[in-house]
C-alpha positions in Angstrom: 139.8 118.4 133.5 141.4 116.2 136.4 143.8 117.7 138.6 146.7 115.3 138.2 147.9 116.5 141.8 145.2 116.2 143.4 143.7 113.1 141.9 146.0 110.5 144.4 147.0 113.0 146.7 147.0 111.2 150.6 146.2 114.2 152.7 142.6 114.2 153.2 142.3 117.9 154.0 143.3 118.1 150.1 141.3 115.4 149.5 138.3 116.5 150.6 138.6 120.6 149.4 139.7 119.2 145.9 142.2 122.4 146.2 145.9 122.5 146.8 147.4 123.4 149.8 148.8 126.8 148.9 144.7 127.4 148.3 143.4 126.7 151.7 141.5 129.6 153.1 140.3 130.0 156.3 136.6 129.0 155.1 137.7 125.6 154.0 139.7 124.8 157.5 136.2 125.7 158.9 134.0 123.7 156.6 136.5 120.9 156.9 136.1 121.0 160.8 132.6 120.7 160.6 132.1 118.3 158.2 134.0 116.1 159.1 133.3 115.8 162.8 137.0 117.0 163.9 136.6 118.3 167.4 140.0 119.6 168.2 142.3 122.0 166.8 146.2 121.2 167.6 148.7 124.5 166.8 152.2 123.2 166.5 155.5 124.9 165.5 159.2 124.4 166.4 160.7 125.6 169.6 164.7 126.1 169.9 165.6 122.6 170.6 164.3 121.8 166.8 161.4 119.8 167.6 157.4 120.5 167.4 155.7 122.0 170.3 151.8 121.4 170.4 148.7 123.8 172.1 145.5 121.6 171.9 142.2 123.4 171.5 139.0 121.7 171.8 136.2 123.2 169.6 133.0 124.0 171.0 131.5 126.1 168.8 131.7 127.9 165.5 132.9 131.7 166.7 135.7 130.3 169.2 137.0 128.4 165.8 137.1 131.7 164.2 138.8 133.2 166.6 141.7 130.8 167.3 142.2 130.8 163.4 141.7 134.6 163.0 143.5 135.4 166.1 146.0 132.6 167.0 147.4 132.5 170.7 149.6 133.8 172.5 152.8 131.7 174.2 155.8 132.0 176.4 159.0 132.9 173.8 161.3 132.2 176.5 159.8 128.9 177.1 160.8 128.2 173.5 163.8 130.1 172.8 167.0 130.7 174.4 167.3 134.3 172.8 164.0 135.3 174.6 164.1 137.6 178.1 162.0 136.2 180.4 160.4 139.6 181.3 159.7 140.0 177.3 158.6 136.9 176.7 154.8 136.9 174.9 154.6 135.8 171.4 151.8 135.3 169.4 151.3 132.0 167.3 149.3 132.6 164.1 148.4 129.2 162.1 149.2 128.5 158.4 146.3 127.1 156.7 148.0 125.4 153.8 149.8 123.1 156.8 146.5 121.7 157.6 146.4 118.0 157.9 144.3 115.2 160.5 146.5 113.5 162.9 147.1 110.3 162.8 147.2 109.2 165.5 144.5 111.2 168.1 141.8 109.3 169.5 139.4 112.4 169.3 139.3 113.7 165.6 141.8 116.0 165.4 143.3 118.8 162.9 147.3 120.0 162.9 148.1 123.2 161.8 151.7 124.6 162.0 151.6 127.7 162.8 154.3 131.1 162.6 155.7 133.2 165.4 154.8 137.2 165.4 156.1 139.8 168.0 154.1 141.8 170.3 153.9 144.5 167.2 152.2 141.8 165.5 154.9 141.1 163.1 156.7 138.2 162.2 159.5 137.0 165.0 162.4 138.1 163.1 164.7 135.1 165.0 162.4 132.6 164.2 163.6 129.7 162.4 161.3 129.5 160.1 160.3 133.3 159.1 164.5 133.0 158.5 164.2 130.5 155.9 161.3 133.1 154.5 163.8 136.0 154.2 166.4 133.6 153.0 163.8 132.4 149.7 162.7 135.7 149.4 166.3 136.9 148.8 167.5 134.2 146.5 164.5 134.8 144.2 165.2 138.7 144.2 168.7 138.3 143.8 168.6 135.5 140.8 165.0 135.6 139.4 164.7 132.4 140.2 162.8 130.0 143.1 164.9 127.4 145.0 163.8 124.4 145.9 164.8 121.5 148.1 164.3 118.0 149.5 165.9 116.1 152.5 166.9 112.6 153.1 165.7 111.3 156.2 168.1 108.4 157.7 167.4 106.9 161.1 167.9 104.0 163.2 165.1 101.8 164.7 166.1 99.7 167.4 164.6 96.5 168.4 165.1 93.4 170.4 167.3 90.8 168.4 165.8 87.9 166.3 167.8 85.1 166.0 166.3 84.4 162.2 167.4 85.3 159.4 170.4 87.7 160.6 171.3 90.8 158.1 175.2 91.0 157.4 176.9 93.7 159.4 176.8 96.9 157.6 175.3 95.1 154.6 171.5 96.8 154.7 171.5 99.1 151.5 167.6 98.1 150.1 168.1 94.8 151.9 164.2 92.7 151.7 162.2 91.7 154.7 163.1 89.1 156.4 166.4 90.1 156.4 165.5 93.6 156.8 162.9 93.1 160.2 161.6 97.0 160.1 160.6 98.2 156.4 157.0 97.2 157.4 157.7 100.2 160.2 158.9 102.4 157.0 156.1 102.0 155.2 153.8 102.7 157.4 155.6 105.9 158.7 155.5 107.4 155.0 151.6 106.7 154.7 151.3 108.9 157.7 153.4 111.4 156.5 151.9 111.1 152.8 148.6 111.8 154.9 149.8 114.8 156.9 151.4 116.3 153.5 154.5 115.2 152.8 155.2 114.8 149.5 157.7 111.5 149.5 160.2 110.1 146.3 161.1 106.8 148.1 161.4 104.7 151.0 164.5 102.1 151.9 166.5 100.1 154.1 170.1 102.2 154.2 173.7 99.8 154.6 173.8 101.0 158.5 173.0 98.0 160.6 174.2 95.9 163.7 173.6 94.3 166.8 174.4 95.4 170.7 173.6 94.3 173.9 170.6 92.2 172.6 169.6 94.8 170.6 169.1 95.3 166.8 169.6 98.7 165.4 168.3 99.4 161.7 169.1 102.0 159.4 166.4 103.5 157.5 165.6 106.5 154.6 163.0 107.9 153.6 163.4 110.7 150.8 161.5 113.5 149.8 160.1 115.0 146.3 161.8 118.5 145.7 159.5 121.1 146.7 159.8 125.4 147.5 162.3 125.5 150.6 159.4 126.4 152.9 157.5 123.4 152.0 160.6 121.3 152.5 161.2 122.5 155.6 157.6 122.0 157.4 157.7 118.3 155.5 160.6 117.6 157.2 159.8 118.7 160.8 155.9 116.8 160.2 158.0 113.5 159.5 160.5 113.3 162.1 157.0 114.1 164.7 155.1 111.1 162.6 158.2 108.6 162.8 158.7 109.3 166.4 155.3 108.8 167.7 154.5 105.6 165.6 157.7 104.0 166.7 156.3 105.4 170.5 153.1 103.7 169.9 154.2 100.2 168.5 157.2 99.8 170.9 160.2 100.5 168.9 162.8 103.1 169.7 164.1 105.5 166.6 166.6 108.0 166.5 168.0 110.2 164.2 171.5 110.4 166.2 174.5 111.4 163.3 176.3 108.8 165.3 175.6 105.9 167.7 179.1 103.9 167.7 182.2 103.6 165.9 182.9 101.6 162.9 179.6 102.3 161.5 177.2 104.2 159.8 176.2 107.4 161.0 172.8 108.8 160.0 173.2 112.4 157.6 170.2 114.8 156.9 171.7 115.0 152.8 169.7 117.7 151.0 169.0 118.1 147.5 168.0 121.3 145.7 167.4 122.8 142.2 166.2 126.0 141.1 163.8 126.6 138.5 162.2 129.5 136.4 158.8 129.5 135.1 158.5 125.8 136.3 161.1 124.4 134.9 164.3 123.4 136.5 167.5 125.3 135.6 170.2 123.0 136.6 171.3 121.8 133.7 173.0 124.1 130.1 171.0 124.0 127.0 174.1 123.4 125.5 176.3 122.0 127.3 180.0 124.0 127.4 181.3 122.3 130.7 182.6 119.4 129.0 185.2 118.5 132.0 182.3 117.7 135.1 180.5 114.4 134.2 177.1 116.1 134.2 176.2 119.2 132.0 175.5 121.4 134.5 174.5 125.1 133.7 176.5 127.9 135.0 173.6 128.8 137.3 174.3 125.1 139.3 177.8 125.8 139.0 177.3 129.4 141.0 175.4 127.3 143.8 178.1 125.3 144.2 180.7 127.8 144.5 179.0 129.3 146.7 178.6 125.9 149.1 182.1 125.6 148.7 182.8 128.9 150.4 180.6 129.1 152.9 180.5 124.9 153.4 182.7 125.6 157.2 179.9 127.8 158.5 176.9 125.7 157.3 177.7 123.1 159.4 176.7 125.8 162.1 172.8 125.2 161.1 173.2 121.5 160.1 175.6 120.1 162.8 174.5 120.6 165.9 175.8 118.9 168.9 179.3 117.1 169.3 178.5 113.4 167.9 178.0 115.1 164.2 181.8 115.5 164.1 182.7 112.0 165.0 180.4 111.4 161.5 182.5 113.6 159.4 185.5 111.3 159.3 187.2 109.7 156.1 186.2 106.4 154.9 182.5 106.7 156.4 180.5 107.9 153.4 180.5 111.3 154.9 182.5 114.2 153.8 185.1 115.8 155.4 186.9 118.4 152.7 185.3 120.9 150.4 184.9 119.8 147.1 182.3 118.3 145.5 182.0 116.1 142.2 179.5 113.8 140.1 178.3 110.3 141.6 180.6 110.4 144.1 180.0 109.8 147.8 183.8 111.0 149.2 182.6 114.5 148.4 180.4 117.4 150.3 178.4 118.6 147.4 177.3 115.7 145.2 175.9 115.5 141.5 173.8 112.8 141.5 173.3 110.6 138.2 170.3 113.1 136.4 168.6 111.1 133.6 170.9 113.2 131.1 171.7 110.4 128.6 168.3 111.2 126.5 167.8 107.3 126.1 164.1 105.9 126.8 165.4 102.9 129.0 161.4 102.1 129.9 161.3 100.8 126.1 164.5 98.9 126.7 163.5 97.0 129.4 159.7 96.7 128.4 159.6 96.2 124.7 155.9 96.3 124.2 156.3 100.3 125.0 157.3 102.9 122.4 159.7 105.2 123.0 158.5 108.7 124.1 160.2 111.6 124.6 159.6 112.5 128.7 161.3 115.4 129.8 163.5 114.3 132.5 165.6 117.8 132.8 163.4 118.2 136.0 165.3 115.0 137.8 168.3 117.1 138.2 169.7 118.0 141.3 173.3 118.5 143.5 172.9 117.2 147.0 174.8 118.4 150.0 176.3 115.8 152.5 177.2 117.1 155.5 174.2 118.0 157.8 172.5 115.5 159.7 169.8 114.7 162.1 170.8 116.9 164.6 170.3 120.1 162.4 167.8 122.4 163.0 166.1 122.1 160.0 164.4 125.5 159.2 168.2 127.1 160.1 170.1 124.8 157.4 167.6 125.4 155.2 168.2 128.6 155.1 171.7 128.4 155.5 172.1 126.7 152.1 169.5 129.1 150.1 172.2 132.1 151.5 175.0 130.1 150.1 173.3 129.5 146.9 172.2 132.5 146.1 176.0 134.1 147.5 177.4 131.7 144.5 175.5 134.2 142.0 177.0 137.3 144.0 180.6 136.2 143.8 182.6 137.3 140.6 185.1 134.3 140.5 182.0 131.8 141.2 183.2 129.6 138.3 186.7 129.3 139.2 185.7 128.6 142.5 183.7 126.0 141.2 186.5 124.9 139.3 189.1 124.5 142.2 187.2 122.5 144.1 186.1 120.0 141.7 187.2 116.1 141.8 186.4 113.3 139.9 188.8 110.9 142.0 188.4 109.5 145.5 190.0 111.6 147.5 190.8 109.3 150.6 192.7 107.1 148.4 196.9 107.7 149.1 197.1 108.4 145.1 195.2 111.3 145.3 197.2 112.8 148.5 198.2 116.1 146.7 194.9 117.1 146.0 193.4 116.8 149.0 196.1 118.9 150.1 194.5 121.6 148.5 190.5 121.1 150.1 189.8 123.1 152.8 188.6 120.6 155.8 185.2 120.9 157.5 185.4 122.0 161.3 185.9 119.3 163.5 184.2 120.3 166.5 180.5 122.6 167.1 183.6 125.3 168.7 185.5 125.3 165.4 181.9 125.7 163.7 181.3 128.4 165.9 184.9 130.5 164.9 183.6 129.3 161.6 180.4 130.9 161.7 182.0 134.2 163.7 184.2 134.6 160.1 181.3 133.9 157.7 178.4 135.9 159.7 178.2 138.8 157.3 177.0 136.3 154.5 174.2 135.3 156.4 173.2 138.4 158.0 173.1 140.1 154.1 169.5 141.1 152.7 168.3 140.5 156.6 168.1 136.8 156.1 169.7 135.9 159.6 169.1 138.7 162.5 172.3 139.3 164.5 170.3 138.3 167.4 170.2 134.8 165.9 173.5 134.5 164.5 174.4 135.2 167.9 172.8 132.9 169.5 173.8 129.7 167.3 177.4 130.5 168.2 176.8 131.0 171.5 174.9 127.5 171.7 178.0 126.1 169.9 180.8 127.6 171.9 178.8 125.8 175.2 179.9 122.2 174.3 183.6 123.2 174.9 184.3 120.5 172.4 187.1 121.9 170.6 189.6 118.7 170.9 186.8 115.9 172.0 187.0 113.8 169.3 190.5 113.6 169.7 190.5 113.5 173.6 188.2 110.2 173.3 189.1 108.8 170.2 188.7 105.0 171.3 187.7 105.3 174.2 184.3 103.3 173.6 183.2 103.6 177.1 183.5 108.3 177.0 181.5 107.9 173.5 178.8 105.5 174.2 178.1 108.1 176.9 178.4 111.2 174.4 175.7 109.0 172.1 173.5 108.9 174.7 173.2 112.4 176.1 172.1 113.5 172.3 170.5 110.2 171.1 167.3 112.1 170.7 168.3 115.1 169.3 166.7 117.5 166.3 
């Protein structure tokens, strides 16, 4: 019988192995490699400052193959970390054969692999980023039973010289068409190279950000992902940001995914959906529903994991907001959130319930009437999405900073009254609705207030080992360094103080 996932699947490692990723042995990277002419071997994996860091190999011969993939390398930690002593520095980078996928853009046939960071004991790098988000997965699915999954939306700007023809409306691009929209042929061709190296992609648009400046044109873009096991979602992520960089480097363009670039419009968020499931099948929504007062019937498992955002929602932007320009995005009236609270369909608050396909209507057969209604399970569409980080997060950290805060909402005895509290159904940021927002906690304003934020917080994230001290450390330590604690205020208006602030972290995460 036909593998239905593997039968259009766009990685051609997967392709060509006929096996799924989590399969992958060491034999079939080997067999690939030699079949298919590849003649280098790239290791890749995230350094401190969020982004991939490549060691090239060229392969000469069968045995050396085996070694690098038995063996790894070993690299400079204090190159790569902040955390790391120089005079301790060695670690050891092992690759991770289900990452494996060709590079699109090498002359010389190539083959990625990300790879994991172990200690000179040879075990794993307990501040690593991404052996974090392993602890943090690991302890959600001992804690609830269950596995958590996520997905990230992508936004970004590309920027391009100005074309006088057919102009888009300021702040008007929300799934505007070409010609109107001058860089969704980019898009599309950045999510075939990220369908190629893996990714597993939902959907690809224009987003409302756009505007022109100093001859320049700068379009927003998003391109979202299919829920997938937090690990997954994390490595899908990083491999994106890499393929939308380099083809933009390659065909001229400049992208970045900068939470903000000026004021008065749209900043660029990092949303993330999640769900957990059992058995396969998603458990965000009740079998009967009892929660008759939220607009979606959520189960009491998805109302734990949102109590549990909404308590530890002023640390998380500690993982998923990184530098100072992410808190001149959190501001009212700017599609981003800036209380605690969350609510269905509704873009004024920090956790969102998106629309779930809960109204058990086949709407195919009412808009295509030669089709008979079936009964498709759509419980699997549900998710709650969380607004606040954006592109500036370090991706494996936020991850893992939201799995902790799930998985606290199921250790917390009042979760459902927290859940409760915090819910709206209103626009907060209208004046009718004053006394209620009087009772939302506010997101930090500044990486400093984060930081204090954090300091408080620190023992959720450190429980079950998820986040060494070393780590937590660190991140606060980072934060604290931007002395930002009154900035937005300090240069509120000032256009000339914030165009500079843009620029220093233009290319950040």
């Amino acid at each position: 019988m036909e593998n239905k996932k593997l039968a259009l699947n766009a990685n051609p490692v997967v392709a060509f192995l006929q096996k799924e990723p989590h399969e992958f042995t060491k034999q079939d990277i080997i067999r690939f490699i030699s079949e298919n002419q590849i003649r280098m071997v790239n290791f890749m994996y995230p350094g401190g400052d969020g982004k991939l860091k490549t060691l090239n190999f060229v392969i000469s011969n069968l045995d050396y193959l085996n070694t690098i993939l038995t063996c790894g390398e070993r690299v400079d930690g204090s190159s790569l970390f902040s955390f790391i002593e120089a005079s301790s520095s060695d670690l050891y980078v092992i690759p991770r054969f289900s990452t494996a996928f060709v590079d699109p853009f090498a002359e010389i046939p190539t083959l990625c692999l990300l790879c994991s960071f172990f200690d000179k004991d040879g075990q794993p790098l307990a501040s690593s980023p991404e052996q974090t988000l392993r602890r943090a997965a690991e302890a959600f699915r001992l804690v609830t039973g269950m596995e958590y999954e996520a997905m990230g939306e992508l936004e970004y700007y590309v920027i391009k010289p100005t074309e006088p023809v057919y102009p888009a409306i300021d702040q008007r691009g929300y799934h505007e068409s070409a010609p109107y929209a001058k860089t969704n042929d980019f898009r599309a061709r950045c999510m075939h190279c990220i369908a190629q190296a893996g990714g597993q992609i939902k959907y690809g648009h224009s987003e409302v950000g756009n505007f022109e400046q100093d001859g320049l044109t700068y379009e927003q873009n998003e391109i979202e992902f299919l829920p997938v096991p937090v690990c997954d979602a994390a490595d899908q992520l990083m491999v994106a940001k890499w393929v939308i960089r380099n083809l933009a480097w390659r065909e001229g363009l400049n992208v970045t995914f900068a939470p903000k670039i000026t004021t008065g419009k749209a900043g660029s968020g990092l949303h993330v959906h999640m769900r957990i499931t059992k058995d396969g099948q998603n458990q965000m929504l009740a079998s009967a529903p009892t929660n008759s007062r939220y607009g979606s019937p959520l189960s009491d498992d998805a109302l734990r994991m949102i109590a549990g955002m909404m308590t530890l929602a002023p640390s998380i932007t500690a993982f998923g907001n990184k530098n100072p320009t992410s808190y001149f995005r959190l501001v009212p009236h700017q599609e981003a959130p800036t209380n605690v609270c969350w609510g269905d369909r509704n873009r004024s608050v920090l956790v969102r319930v998106p629309l779930g396909w809960t109204a058990k209507t086949d709407m195919s057969s009412l808009a295509n009437p030669l089709e008979t209604p079936e009964l498709f399970d759509t419980r699997q569409k549900q998710t709650v999405e969380m607004r606040s980080p954006d592109g500036s997060a370090d991706i494996y950290q936020l991850l893992a900073g939201l799995c902790v805060a799930c998985r606290y909402g199921f250790e917390m005895q009042d979760a459902l009254a927290v859940a409760e509290k915090n819910y709206v159904d209103v626009n907060i940021h209208d004046a009718a609705n004053a006394d209620k927002l009087a009772t939302l906690a506010q997101l930090p304003d500044s990486c400093e207030a984060s930081a204090d934020c954090l300091e408080q917080q620190r023992a959720a994230f450190e429980a079950h080992g998820v986040f060494s001290p070393t780590m937590v450390d660190g991140i606060i330590r980072q934060l604290r360094a931007f002395g930002d604690r009154t900035l937005r205020a300090d240069i509120a208006g000032d256009q000339k103080r914030i165009a500079q602030l843009v620029r220093e972290f233009f290319h950040c995460g």
